[in-house]
N, C-alpha and C positions, 0 to 999 in steps of 0.2 A: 386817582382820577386826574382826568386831563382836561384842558380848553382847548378846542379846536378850532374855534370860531365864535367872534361876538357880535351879530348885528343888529342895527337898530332898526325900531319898526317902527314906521310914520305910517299914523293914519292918515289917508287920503282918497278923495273920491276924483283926484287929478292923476291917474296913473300913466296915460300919456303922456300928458305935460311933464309929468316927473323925468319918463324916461329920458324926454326931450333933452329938459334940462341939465341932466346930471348927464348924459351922453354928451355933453359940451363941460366933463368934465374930466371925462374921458374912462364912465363907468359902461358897461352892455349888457342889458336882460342877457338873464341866467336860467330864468326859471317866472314861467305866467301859468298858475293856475284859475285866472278871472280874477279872486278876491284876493290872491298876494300875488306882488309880484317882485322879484329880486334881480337887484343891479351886482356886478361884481366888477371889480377892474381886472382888466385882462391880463396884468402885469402880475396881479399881487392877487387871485382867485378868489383869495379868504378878508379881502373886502369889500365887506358888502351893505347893500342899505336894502332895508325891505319895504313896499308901500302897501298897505291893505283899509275897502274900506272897514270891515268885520272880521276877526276872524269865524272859519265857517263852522265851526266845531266847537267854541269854548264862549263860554259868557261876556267875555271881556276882550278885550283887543288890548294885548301884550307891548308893552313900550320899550323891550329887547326880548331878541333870541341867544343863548346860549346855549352853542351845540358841545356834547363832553362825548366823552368816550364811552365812560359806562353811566345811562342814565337813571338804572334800578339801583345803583351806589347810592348815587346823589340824590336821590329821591330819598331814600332810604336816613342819608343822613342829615335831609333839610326835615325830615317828621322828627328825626330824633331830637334836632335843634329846636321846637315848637313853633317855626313860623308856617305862615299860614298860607295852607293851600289853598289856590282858587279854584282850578282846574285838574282833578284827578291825576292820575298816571294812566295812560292809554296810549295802542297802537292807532296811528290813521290812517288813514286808506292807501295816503299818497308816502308814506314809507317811511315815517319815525313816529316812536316813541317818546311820549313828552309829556309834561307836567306844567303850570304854572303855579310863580309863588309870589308871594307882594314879599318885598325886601324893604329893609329897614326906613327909606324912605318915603315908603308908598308905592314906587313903583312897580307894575306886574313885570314878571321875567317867566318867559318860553322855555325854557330848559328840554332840548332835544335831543338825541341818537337818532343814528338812520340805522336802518335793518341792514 
């Protein structure tokens, strides 16, 4: 299994403002689906910040995304480990496969593959 990518997810009902600002950082939307939406820097692709105010699909709003390679692996072997699933294993619409899990701290984590 591999990491491809780790972003954080700030919830916010300022997604303008965000892009504004963090464009004075010298980040540029990547990707607006309405309720997320993701900066990357042009230079370096695979950093990125996400702002959402909900997410549209899962109980909870994820406080990082981790994209991996294979994410029926890692599914696979965060049940074997007994922590706790919040959000299933499912395909979404908009094209990855993903799961969340609260980790040792409390924090939920997005765990995705893209198709």
């Amino acid at each position: 299994m591999s990491v491809r990518r780790v972003v954080p997810n700030v919830r916010s009902e300022a997604a303008g403002e965000s892009r504004e600002f963090y464009g004075l950082l010298g980040f540029e939307e990547v990707m607006n689906h309405g309720w997320i939406m993701t900066l990357a820097s042009p230079s370096s692709p695979t950093a990125q910040i996400s702002f959402m105010a909900d997410d549209k699909t899962a109980p909870v709003t994820p406080d990082m995304s981790v994209e991996v390679d294979d994410v029926d692996a890692v599914y696979a072997a965060v049940r074997r480990s007994g922590a706790e699933i919040i959000h299933p294993l499912q395909d979404e619409e908009w094209g990855v496969r993903r799961f969340f899990v609260r980790d040792p701290n409390g924090r939920v984590v997005n765990v995705l593959g893209h198709h």
